[in-house]
C-alpha positions in Angstrom: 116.9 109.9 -10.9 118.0 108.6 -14.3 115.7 106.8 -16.8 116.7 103.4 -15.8 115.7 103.5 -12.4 112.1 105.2 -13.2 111.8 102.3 -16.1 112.6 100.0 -13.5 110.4 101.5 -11.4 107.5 101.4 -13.7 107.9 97.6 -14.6 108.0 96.8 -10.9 104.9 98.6 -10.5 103.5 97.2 -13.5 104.3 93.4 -12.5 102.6 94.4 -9.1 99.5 95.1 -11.0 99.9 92.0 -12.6 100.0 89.6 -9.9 97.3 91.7 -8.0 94.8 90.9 -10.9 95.9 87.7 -11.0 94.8 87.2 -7.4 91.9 88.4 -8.4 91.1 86.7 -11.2 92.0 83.3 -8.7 89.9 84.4 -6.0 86.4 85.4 -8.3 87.5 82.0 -10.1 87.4 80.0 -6.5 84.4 81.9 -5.2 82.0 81.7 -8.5 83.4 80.9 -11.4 84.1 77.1 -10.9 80.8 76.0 -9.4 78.7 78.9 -11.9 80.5 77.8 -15.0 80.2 73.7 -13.9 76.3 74.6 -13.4 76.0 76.4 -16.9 77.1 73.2 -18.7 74.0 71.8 -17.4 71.7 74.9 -17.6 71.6 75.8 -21.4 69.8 78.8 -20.6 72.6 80.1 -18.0 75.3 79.1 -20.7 73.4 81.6 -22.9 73.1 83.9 -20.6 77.3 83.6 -19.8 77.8 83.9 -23.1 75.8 87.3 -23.7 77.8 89.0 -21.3 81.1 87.7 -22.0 80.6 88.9 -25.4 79.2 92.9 -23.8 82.4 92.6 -21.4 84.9 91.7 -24.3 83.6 94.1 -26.5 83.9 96.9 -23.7 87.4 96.1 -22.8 89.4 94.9 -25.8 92.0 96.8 -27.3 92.2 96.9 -30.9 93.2 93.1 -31.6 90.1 91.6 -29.8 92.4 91.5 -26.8 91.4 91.5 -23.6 94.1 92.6 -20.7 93.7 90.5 -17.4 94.0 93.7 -15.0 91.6 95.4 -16.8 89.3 92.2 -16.5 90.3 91.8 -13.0 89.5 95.7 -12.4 86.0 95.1 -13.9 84.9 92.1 -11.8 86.1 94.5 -8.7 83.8 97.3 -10.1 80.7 95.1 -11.0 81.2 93.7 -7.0 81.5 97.3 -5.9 78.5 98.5 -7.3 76.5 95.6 -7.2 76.9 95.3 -3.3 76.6 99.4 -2.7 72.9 98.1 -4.1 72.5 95.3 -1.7 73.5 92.2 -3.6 75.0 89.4 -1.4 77.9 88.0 -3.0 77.3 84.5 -1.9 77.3 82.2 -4.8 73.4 80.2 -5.6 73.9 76.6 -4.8 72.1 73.5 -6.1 69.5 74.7 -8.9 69.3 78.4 -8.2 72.3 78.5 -10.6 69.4 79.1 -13.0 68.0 82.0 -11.4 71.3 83.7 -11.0 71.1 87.3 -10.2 72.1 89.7 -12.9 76.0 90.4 -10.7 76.2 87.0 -10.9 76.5 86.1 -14.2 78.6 89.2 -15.3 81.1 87.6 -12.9 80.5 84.2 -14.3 81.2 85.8 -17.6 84.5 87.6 -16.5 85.6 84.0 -15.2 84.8 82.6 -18.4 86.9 85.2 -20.4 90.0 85.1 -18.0 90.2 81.4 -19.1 89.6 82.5 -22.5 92.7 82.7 -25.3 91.4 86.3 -26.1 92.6 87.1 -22.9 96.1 88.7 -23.3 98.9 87.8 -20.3 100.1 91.5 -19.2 103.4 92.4 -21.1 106.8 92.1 -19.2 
């Protein structure tokens, strides 16, 4: 094999990634994040609350330049699901006013949607 077909091999892989956490990002964005986020404009105290966390999960995943990739974003809404469920959490999203008693999964997803449409959110390098 010469370099250029494992280089090519690695930015195929790599755009793979890419779209994968893209879909993911979509699918916690359609499944939570539009109806949490909508809610939180109206609930001061979930905006907080949003806000706390987005600000735990930025500082744990930025690289040095405040930036924050989208896979690994994507990878840590998968692992706060994972975990949270393995403990019994439904994933269903609170409707009406239980928006304000969100569960703690809840809003750490809220908070990963609210980062992936944030600018500190790098795109993933081509």
């Amino acid at each position: 094999m010469d370099l250029a077909d494992g280089a090519g091999r690695r930015d195929s892989l790599a755009d793979a990634v890419a779209r994968a956490a893209e879909v993911a990002l979509t699918r916690w964005a359609e499944r939570l994040g539009q109806a949490g986020l909508a809610a939180a404009r109206a609930l001061p105290g979930l905006l907080a609350a949003i806000d706390q966390h987005a600000a735990e999960v930025r500082d744990a995943l930025a690289d040095g330049d405040g930036q924050v990739a989208r896979t690994s974003l994507a990878a840590y809404a998968d692992g706060v699901s994972d975990t949270a469920t393995q403990h019994g959490w439904d994933s269903s999203a609170p409707s009406g006013s239980d928006w304000s008693r969100a569960p703690w999964p809840v809003v750490r997803l809220l908070a990963v949607c609210q980062l992936a449409d944030a600018p500190s959110v790098a795109p993933e390098p081509t």
